[in-house]
NUKOL-412237 format. One record per residue: residue number from 1; residue in one letter; y, z, x of N, C-alpha, C in turn. Coordinates in steps of 0.2 Angstrom, whole numbers. Layout:
<pts>
{pt NUM A {Y Z X} {Y Z X} {Y Z X}}
...
</pts>
This chain:
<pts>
{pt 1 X {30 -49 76} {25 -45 74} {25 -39 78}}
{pt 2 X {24 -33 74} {23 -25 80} {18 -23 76}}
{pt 3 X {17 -18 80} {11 -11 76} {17 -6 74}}
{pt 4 X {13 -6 69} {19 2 61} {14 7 66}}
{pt 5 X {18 12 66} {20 18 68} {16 22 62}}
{pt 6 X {13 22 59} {7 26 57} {1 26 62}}
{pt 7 X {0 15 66} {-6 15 69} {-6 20 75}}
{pt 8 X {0 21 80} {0 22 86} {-6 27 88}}
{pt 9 X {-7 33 86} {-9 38 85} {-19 35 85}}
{pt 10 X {-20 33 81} {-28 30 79} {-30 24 85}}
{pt 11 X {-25 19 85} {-26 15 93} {-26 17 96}}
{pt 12 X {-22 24 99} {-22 27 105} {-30 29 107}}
{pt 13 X {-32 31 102} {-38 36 102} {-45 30 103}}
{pt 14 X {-46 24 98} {-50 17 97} {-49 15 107}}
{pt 15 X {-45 15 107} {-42 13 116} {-48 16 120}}
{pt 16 X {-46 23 121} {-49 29 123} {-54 27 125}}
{pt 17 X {-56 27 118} {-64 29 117} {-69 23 120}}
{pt 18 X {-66 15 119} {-67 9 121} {-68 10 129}}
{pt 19 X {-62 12 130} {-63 10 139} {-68 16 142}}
{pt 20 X {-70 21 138} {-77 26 143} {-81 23 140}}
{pt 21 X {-81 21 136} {-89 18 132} {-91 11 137}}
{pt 22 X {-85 8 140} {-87 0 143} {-88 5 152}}
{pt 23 X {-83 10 154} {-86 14 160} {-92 16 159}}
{pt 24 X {-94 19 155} {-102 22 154} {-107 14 156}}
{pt 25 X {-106 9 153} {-110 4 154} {-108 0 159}}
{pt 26 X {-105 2 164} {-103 0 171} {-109 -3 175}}
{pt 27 X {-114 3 173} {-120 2 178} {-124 -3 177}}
{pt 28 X {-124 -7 169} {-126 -11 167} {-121 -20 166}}
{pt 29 X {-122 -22 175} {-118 -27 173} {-120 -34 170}}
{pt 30 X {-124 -32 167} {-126 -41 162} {-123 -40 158}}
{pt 31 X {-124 -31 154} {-122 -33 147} {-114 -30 147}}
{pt 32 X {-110 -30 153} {-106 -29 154} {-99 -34 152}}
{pt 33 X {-98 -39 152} {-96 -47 150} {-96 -47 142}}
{pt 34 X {-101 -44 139} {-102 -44 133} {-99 -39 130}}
{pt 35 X {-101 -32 131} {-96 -26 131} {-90 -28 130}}
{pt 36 X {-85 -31 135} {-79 -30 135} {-75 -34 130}}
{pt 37 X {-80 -40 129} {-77 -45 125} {-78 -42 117}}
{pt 38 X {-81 -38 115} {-84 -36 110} {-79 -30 109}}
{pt 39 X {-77 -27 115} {-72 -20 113} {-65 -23 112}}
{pt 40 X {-63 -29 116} {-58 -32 113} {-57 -35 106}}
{pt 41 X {-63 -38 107} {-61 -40 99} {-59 -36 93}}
{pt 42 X {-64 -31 94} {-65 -23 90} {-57 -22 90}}
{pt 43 X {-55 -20 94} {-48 -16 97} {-44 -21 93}}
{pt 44 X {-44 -27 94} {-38 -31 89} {-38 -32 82}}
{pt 45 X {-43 -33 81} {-46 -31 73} {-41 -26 72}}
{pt 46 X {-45 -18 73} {-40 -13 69} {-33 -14 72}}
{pt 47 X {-32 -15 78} {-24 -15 77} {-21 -20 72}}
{pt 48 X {-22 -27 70} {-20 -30 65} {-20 -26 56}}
{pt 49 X {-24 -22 56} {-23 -18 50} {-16 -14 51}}
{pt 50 X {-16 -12 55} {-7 -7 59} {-3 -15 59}}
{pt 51 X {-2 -20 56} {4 -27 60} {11 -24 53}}
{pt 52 X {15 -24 58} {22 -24 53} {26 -27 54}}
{pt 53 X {26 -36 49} {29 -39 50} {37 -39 49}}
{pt 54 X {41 -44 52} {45 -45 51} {49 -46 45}}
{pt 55 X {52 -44 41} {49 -50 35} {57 -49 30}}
{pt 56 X {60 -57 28} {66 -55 24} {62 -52 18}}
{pt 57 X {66 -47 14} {67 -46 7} {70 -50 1}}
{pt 58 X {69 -49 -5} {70 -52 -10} {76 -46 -14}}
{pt 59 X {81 -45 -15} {84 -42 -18} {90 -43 -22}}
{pt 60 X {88 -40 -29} {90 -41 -35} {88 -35 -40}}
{pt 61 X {96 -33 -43} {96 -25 -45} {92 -25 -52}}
{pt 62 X {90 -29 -55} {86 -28 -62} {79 -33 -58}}
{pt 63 X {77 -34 -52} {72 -37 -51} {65 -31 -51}}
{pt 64 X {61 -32 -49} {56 -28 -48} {51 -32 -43}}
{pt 65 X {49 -30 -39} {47 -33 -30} {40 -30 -32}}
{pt 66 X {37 -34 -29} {29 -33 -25} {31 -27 -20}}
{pt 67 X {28 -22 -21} {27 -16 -18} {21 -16 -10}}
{pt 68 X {19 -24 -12} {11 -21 -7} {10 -30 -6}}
{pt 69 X {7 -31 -1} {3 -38 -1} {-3 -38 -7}}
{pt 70 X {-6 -42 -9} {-12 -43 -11} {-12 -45 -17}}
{pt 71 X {-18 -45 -22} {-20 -49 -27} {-20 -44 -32}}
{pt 72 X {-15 -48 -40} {-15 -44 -45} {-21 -44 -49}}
{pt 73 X {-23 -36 -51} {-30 -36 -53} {-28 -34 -59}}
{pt 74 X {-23 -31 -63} {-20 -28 -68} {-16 -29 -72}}
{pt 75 X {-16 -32 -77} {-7 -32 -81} {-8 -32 -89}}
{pt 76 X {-10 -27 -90} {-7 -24 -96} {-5 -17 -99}}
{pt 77 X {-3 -18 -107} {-2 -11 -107} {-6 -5 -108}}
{pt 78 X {0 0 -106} {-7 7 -106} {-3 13 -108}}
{pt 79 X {-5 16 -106} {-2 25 -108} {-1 27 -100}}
{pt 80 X {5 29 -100} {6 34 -93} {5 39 -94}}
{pt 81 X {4 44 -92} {3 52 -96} {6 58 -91}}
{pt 82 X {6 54 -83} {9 60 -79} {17 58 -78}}
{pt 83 X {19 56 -78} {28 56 -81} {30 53 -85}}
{pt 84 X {29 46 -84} {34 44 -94} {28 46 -100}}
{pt 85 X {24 49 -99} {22 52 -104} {21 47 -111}}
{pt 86 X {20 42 -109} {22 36 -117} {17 31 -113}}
{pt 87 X {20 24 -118} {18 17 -117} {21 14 -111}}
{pt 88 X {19 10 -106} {22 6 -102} {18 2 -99}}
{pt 89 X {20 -5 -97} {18 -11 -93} {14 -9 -86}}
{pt 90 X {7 -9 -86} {5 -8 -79} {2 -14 -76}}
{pt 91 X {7 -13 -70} {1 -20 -65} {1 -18 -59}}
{pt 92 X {-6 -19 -58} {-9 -16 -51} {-12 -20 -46}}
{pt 93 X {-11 -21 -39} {-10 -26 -34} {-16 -21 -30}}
{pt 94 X {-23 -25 -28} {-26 -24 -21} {-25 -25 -19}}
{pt 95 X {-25 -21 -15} {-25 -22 -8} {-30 -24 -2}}
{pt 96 X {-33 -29 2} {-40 -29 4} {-38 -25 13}}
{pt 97 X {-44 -25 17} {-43 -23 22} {-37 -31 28}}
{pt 98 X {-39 -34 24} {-33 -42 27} {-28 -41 27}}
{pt 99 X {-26 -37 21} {-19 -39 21} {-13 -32 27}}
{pt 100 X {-7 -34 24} {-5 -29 28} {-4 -23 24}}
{pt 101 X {-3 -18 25} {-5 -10 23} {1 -6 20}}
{pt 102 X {6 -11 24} {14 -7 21} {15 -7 15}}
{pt 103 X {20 -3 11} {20 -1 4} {29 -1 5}}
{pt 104 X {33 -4 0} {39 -6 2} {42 -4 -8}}
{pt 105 X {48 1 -7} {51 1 -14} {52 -6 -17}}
{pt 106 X {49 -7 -23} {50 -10 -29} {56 -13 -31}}
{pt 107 X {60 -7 -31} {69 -5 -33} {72 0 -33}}
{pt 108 X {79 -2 -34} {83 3 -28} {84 11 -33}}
{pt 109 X {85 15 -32} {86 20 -39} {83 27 -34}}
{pt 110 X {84 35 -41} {86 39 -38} {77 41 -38}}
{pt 111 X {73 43 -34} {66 47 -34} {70 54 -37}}
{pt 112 X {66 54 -45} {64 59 -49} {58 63 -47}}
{pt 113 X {55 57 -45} {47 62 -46} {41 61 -40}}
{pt 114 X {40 66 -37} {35 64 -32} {29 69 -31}}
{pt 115 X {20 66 -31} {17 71 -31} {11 67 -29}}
{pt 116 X {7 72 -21} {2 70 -21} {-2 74 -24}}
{pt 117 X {-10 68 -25} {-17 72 -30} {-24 71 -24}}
{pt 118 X {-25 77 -24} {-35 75 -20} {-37 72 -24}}
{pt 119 X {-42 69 -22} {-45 65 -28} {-50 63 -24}}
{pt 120 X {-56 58 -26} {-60 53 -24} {-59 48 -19}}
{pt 121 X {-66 45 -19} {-62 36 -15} {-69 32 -17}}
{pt 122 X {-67 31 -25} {-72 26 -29} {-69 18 -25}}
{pt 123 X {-72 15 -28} {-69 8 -26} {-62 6 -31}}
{pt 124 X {-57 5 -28} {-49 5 -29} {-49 -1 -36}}
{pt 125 X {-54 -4 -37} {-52 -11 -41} {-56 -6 -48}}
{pt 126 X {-58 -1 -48} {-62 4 -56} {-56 6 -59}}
{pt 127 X {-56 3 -66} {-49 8 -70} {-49 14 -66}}
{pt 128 X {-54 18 -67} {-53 28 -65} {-51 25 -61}}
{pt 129 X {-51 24 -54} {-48 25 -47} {-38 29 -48}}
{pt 130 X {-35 25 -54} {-30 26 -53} {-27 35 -58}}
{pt 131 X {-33 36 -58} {-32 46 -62} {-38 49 -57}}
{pt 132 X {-42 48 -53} {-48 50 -53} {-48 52 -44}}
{pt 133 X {-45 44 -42} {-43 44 -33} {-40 48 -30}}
{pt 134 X {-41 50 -23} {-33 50 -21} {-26 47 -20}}
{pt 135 X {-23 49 -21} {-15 46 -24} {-7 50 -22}}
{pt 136 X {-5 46 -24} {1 48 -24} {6 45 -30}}
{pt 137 X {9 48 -35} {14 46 -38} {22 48 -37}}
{pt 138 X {26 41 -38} {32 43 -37} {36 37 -42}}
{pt 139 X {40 45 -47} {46 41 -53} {52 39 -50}}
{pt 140 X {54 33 -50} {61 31 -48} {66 29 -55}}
{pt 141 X {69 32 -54} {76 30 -60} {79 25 -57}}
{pt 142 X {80 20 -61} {84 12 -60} {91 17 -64}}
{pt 143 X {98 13 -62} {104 14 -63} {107 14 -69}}
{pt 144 X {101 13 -72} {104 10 -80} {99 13 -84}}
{pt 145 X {95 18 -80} {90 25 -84} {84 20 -84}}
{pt 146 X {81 16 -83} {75 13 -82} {72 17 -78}}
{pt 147 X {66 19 -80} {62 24 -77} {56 17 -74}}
{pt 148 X {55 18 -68} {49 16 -65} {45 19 -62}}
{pt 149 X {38 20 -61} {33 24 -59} {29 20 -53}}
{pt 150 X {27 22 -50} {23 19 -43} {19 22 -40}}
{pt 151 X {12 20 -41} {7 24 -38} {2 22 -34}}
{pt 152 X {1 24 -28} {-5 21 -22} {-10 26 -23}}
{pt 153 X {-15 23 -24} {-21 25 -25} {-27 22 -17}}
{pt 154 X {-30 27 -16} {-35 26 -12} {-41 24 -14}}
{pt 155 X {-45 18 -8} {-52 16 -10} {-55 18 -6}}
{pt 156 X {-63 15 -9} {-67 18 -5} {-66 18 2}}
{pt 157 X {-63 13 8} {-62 13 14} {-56 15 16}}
{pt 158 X {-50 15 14} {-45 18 13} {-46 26 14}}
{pt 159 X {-43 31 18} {-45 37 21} {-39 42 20}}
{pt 160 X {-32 39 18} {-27 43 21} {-22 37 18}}
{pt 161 X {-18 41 12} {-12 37 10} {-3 43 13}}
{pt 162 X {-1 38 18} {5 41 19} {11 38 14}}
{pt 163 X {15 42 12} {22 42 7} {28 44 9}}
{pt 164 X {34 40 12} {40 44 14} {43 45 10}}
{pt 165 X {41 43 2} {46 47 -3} {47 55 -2}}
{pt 166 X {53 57 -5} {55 64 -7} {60 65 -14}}
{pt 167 X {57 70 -19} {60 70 -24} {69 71 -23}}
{pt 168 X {70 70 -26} {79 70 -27} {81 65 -22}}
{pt 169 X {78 63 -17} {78 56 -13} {82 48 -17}}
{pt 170 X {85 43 -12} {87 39 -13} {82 33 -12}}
{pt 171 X {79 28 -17} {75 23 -13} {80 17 -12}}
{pt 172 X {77 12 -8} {83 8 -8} {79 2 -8}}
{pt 173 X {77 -3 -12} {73 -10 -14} {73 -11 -8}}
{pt 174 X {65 -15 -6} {63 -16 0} {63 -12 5}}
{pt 175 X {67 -5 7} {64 -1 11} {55 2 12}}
{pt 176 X {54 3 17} {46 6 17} {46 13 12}}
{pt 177 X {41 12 8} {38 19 4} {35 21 7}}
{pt 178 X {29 17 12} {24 21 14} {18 17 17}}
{pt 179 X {14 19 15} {7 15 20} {3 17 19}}
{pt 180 X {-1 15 17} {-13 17 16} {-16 14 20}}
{pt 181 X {-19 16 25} {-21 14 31} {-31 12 27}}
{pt 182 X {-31 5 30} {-37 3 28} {-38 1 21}}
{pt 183 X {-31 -2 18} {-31 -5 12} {-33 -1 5}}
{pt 184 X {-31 -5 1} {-32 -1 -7} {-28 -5 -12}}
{pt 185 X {-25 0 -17} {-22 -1 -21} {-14 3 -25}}
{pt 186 X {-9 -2 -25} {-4 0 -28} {-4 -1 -36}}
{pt 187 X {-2 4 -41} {1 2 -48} {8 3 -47}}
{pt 188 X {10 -1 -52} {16 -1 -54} {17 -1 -63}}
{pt 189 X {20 4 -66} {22 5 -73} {28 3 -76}}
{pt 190 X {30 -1 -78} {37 -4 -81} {36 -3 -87}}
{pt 191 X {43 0 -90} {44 1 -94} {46 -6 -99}}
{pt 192 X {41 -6 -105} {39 -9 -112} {47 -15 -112}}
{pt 193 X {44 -21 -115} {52 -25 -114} {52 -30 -109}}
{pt 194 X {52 -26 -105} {49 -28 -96} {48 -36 -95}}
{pt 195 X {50 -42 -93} {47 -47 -91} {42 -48 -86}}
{pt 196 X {37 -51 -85} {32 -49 -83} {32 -56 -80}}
{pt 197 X {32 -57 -74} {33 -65 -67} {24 -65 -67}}
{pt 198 X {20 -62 -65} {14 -62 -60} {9 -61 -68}}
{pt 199 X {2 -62 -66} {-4 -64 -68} {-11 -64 -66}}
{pt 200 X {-13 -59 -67} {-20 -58 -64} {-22 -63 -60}}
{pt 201 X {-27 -63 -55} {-28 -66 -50} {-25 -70 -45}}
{pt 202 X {-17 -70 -45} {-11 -71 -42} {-11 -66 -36}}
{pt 203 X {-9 -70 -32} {-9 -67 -24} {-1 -65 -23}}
{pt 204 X {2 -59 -23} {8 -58 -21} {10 -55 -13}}
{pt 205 X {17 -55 -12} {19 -54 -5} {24 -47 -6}}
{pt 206 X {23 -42 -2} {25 -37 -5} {34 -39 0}}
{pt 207 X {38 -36 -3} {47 -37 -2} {48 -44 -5}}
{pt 208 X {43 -51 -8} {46 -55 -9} {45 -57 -14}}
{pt 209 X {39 -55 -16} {36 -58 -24} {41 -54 -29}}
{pt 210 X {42 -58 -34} {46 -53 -42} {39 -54 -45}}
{pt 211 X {39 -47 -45} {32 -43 -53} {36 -45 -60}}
{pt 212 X {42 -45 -59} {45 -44 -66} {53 -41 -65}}
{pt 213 X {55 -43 -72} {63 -39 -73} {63 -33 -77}}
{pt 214 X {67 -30 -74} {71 -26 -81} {76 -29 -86}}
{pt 215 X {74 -26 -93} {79 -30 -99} {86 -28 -95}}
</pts>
């Protein structure tokens, strides 16, 4: 287990600020014992929202991968309206502050379409959250012209979604897409056909779970 390189930067600063704040209370050594145990605990808490496990991948060129840890809150169909523009299979995975943060391609294919949105930070599990929130969308073309769509959406404690997609970019299944620091929510759009593996209240493992196939 390590810390992702999104955390380094925020833990540097959490450290920081820990060790003047238990300096300042120096002169107080009763409740000094108690201070430090308390900024410790604090200080490992948020760095385990930073943990970037080890972890095999599942790979399979018509499969469709859990993009995120967490529980499926979403699985039916809808209207896509900002690129496929039609009908398509959505299932949506929260994410809680427990789980881990990383966001990992789905499947491997060519990044058509990438695009951040300002937005809100209603609570991530609200329909709106995923047209209303802030976001990020990104269209990935499978090899055989299946379009997939993939969207992190920010919640209310969610602050800051990082994306290493880039249009005209290569994704490659189980690689890192990205990171939401402090939890949320991923969709994912599969085009109509679609086998569908997972079920509302099902808890999935992002690089391992299969969401579904492509026909």
């Amino acid at each position: 287990m390590t810390i992702h390189k999104e955390g380094y930067r925020i833990l540097m600063i959490i450290f920081i600020a820990l060790v003047l704040f238990n300096v300042l209370l120096a002169k107080l050594p009763a409740v000094m014992p108690w201070s430090i145990t308390i900024s410790g605990l604090l200080f490992l808490g948020i760095a385990s929202f930073f943990r970037s496990p080890v972890r095999e991948g599942y790979v399979h060129n018509k499969a469709i991968i859990a993009p995120a840890d967490g529980k499926i809150v979403v699985v039916e169909e809808v209207e896509e309206t900002e690129f496929i523009k039609g009908k398509a299979i959505q299932v949506s995975i929260f994410m809680s502050v427990f789980n881990v943060h990383i966001n990992w391609y789905p499947l491997s294919g060519a990044v058509r379409y990438f695009k951040h949105h300002s937005g809100r930070f209603m609570a991530a599990n609200l329909p709106k959250a995923s047209t209303e929130n802030e976001r990020t969308t990104i269209a990935i073309e499978h090899e055989k012209g299946h379009i997939v769509v993939v969207r992190q959406i920010a919640g209310a404690v969610a602050r800051r979604i990082v994306c290493y997609a880039e249009k005209d970019s290569k994704a490659t299944q189980g690689e890192q897409m990205g990171f939401i620091k402090f939890g949320s929510r991923v969709d994912i759009y599969l085009p109509l056909g679609s086998r569908i593996d997972v079920s509302p209240g099902q808890s999935v493992r992002g690089k391992q779970t299969i969401i579904g196939w492509l026909e």
